[in-house]
C-alpha positions as CSV (number, residue, x, y, z in Angstrom):
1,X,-67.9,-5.2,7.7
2,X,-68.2,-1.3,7.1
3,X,-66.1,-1.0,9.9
4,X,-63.3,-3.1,7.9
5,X,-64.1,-1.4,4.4
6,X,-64.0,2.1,6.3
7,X,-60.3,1.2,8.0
8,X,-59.2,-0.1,4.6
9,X,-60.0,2.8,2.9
10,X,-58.2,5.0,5.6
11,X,-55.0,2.8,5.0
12,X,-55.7,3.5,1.3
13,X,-55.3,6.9,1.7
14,X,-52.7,6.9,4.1
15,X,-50.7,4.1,2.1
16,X,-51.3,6.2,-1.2
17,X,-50.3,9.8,0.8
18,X,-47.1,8.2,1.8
19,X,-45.9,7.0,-1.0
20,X,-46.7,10.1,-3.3
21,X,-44.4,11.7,-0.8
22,X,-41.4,9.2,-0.9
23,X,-42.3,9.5,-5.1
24,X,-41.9,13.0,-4.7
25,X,-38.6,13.1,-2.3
26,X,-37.1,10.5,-4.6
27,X,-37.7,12.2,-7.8
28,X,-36.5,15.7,-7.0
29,X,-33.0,15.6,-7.1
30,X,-33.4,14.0,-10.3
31,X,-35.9,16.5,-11.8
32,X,-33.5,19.3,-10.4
33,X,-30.4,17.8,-12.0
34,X,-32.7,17.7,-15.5
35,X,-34.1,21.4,-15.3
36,X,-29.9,22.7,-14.3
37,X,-29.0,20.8,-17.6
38,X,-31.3,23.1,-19.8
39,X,-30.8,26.1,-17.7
40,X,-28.6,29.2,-18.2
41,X,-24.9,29.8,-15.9
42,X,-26.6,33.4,-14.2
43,X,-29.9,31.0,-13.1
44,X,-27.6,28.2,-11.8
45,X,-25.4,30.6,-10.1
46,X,-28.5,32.8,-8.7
47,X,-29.9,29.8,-7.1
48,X,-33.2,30.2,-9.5
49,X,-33.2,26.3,-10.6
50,X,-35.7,24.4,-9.1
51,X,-38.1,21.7,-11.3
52,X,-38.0,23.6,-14.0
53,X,-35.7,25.4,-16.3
54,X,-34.3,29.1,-16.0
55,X,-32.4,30.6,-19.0
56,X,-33.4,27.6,-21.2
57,X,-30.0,27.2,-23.5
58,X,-28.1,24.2,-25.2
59,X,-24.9,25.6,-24.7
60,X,-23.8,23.0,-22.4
61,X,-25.3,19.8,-24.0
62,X,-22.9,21.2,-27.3
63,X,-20.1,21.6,-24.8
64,X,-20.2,18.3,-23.6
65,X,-21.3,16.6,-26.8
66,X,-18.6,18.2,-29.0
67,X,-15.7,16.5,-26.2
68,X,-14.4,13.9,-28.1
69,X,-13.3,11.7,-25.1
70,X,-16.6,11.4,-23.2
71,X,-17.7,10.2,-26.7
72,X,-14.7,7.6,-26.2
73,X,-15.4,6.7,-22.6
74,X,-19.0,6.8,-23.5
75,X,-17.9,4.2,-25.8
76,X,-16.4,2.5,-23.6
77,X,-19.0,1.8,-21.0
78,X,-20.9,0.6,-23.4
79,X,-18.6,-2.3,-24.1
80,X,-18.0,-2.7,-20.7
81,X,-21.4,-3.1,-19.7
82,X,-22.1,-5.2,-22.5
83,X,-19.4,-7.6,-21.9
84,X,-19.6,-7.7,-18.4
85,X,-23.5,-8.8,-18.3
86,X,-23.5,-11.4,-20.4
87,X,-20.6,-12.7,-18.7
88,X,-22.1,-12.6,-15.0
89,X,-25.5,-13.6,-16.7
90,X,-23.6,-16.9,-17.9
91,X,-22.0,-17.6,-14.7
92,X,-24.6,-17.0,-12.5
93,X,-26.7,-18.6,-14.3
94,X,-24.3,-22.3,-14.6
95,X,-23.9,-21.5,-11.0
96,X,-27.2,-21.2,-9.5
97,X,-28.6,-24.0,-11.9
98,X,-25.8,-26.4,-10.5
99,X,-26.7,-25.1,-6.3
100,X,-30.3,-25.8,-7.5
101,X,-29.4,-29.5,-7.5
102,X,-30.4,-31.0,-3.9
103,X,-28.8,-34.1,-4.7
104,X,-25.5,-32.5,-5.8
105,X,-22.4,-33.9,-3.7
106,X,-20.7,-31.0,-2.3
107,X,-23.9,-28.2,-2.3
108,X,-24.2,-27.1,1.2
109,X,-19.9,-26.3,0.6
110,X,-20.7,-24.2,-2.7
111,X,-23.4,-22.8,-1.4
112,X,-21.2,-21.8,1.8
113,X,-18.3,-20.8,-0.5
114,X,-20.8,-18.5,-2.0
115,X,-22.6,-17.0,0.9
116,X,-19.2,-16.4,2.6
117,X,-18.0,-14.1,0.0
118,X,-21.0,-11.7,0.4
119,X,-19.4,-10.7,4.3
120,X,-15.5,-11.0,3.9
121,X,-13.2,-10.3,1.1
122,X,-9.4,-10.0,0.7
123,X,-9.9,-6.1,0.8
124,X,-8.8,-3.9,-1.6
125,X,-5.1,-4.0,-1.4
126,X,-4.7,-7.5,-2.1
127,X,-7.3,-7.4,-4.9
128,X,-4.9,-4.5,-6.3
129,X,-1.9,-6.7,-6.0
130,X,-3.9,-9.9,-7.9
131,X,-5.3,-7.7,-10.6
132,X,-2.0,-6.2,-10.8
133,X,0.1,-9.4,-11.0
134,X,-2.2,-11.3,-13.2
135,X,-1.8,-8.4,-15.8
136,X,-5.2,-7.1,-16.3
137,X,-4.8,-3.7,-15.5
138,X,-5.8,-1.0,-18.2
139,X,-7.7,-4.2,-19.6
140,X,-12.0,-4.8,-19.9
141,X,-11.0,-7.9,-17.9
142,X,-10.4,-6.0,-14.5
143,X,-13.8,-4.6,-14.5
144,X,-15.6,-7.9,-15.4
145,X,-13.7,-10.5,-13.7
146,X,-13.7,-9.2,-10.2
147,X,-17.1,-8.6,-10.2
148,X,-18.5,-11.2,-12.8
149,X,-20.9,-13.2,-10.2
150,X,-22.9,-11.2,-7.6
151,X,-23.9,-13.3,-4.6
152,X,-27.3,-11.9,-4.1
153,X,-27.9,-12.3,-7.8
154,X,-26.8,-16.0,-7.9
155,X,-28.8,-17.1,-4.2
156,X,-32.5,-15.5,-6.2
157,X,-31.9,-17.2,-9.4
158,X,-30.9,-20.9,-7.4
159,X,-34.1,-20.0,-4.9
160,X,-36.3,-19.5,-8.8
161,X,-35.0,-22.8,-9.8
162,X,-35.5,-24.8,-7.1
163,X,-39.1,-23.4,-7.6
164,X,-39.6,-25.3,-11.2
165,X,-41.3,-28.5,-11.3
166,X,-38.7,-31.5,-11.4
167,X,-41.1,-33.2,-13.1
168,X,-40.2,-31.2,-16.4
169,X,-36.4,-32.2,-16.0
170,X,-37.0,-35.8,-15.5
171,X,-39.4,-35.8,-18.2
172,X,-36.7,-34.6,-20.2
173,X,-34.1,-37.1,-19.1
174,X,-36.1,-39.7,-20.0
175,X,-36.4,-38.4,-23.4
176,X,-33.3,-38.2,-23.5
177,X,-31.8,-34.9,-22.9
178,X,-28.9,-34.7,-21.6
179,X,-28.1,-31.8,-18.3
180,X,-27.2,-28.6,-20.8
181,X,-29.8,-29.3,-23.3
182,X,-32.2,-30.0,-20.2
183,X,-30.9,-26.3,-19.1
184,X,-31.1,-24.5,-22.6
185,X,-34.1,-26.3,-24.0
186,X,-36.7,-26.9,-21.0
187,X,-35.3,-24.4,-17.9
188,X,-33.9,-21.0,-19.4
189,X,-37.3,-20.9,-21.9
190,X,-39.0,-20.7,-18.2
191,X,-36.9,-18.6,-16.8
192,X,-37.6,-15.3,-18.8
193,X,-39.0,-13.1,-15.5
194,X,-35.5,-14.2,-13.5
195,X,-33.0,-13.7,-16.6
196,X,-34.6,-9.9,-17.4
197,X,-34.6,-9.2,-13.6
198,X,-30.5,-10.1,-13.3
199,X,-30.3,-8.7,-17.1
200,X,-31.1,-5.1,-15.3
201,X,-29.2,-6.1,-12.2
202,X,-26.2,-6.5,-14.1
203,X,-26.5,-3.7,-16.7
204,X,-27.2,-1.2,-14.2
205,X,-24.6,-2.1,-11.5
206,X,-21.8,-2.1,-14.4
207,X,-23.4,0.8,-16.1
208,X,-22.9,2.7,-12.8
209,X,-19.4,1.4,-11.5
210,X,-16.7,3.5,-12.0
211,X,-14.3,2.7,-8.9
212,X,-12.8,-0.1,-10.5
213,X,-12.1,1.7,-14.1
214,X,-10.4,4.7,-11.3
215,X,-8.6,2.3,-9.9
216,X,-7.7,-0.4,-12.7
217,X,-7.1,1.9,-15.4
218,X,-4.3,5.0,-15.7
219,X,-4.6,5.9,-19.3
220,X,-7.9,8.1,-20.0
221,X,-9.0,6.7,-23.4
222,X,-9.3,3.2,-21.8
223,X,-11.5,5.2,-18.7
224,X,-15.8,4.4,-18.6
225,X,-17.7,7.5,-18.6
226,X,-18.3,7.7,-14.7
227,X,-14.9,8.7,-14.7
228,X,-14.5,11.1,-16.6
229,X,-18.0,12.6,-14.5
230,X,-16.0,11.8,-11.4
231,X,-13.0,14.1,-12.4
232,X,-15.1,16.8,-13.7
233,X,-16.8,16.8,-9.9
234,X,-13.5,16.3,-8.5
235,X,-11.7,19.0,-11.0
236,X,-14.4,21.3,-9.8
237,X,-14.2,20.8,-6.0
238,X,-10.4,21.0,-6.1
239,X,-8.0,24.0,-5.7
240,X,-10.5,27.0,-5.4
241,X,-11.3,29.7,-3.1
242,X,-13.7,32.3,-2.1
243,X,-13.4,34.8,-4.7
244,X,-16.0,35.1,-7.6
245,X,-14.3,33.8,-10.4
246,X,-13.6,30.7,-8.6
247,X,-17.4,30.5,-7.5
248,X,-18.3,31.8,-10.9
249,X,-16.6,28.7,-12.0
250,X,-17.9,26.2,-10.0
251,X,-21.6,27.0,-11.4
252,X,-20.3,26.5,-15.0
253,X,-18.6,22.8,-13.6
254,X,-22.0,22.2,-12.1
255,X,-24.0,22.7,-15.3
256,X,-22.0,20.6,-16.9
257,X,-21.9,17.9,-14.1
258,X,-25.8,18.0,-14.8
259,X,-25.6,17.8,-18.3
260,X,-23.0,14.4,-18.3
261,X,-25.4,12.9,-15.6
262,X,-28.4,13.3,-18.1
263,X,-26.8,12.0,-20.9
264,X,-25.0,8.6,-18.5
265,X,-28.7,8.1,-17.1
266,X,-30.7,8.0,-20.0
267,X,-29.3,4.7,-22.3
268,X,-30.5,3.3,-18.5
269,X,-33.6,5.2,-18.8
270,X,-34.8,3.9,-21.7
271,X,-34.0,0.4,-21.5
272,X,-35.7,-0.3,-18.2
273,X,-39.2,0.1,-19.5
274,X,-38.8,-2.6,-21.5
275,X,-37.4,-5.0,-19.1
276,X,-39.6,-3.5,-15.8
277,X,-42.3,-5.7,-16.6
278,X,-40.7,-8.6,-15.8
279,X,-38.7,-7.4,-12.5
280,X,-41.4,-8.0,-9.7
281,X,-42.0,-11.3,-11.1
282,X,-39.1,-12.5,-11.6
283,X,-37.5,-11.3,-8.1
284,X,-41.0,-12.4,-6.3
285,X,-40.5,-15.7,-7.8
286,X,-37.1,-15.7,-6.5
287,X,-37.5,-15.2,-3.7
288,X,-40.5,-18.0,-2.7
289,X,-38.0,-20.3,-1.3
290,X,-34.7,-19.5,0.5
């Protein structure tokens, strides 16, 4: 026994000393990207910018804040996110509630419909063409639609219902309740861990997408706010040379790359607290049966 209690304590402390490190590797970048936001152009440029802030100025959160079109993109990938979650929140949710029916005629085809989709695609050309010849480019709809059920999302939520009691659904169809109000009423009020967990899912994976607005969308009001971060990286990498005004530059780009990378991360930031309580549970309990 003390030899047990003295081996569990050493994989305490190894367990705990490996993690602090993978905390510590993780956070960095993001601490650094934080402390170059509140830090001066000379301290950026000189390399000084670690963890913490050198030069401590505003100057930059003004510059970017005072740009009335990352306001409007901003804006934008509000909506979008917004939009696009509850949508995929509603679909996967009808979806994996249907593929949670073991006697459902045609299961082990949706289910194989589904799972097929997560390793081939029609590539990106052909989704061009459709997106293009259905008229939704320039449109919310080309961001949501494409995108609106994600396979892994939908296969955890079906695995979470098939893990609730049938005996609460046939209770209720002999009350009376017919399969929605069976679904509103008796399933989604249990279902609170699951919904945050593909709630944050969602949010964050729309939140974060910008490919689709680059390639959906030509007219820059209409663009989400990873875009317009994505051409200030790309305006900055582009066309310069080795002299030091072009360097020179590049620091300024960089500062405010930092500061637009804040200011898209924290809406993110502050929401997940919220919902975090509810994400081991609800992908644990998704994941009890395959």
């Amino acid at each position: 026994m003390v030899g047990a209690t003295r081996g569990y304590r050493a994989f305490q402390a190894v367990n705990g000393f490996v993690l602090t490190v993978v905390v510590l590797v993780t956070l960095f970048p993001f601490v650094n990207i934080v402390a170059r936001s509140f830090s001066g152009e000379q301290e950026i440029r000189s390399g000084q910018v670690n963890i913490w802030p050198k030069g401590f100025n505003l100057t930059t959160y003004d510059k970017v804040m005072s740009d009335a079109m990352f306001w409007t993109n901003y804006r934008n990938t509000v909506f979008y996110t917004v939009v696009a979650t509850v949508i995929a929140l509603v679909l996967t949710t009808c979806y994996a509630y249907v593929l949670s029916k073991r006697n459902l005629r045609g299961r082990g085809l949706l289910v194989g419909i589904a799972v097929f989709t997560m390793f081939f695609n029609g590539g990106l050309i052909p989704n061009y063409v459709l997106i293009s010849s259905l008229g939704l480019r320039n449109t919310l709809w080309a961001i949501v639609l494409p995108n609106a059920i994600s396979v892994f999302n939908l296969l955890v939520m079906k695995a979470f219902f098939e893990s609730l009691p049938t005996e609460l659904e046939e209770a209720a169809a002999v009350d009376g309740t017919g399969t929605y109000g069976t679904l509103l009423r008796i399933v989604l009020p249990l279902s609170k861990a699951v919904l945050a967990t593909m709630l944050l899912f969602y949010a964050v994976s729309f939140w974060n997408s910008w490919f689709a607005g680059f390639l959906y969308m030509d007219r820059q009001e209409l663009f989400p706010v990873t875009v317009y971060l994505r051409n200030l990286i790309a305006g900055a990498t582009s066309g310069t040379d080795n002299n030091a005004t072009s360097e020179a530059a590049l620091q300024i780009a960089a500062s405010i790359q930092a500061v637009t990378i804040v200011l898209i991360m924290t809406p993110i930031m502050l929401v997940y607290p919220f919902i975090q309580r509810y994400f081991v549970s609800g992908v644990m309990l998704g994941a009890v049966k395959g």
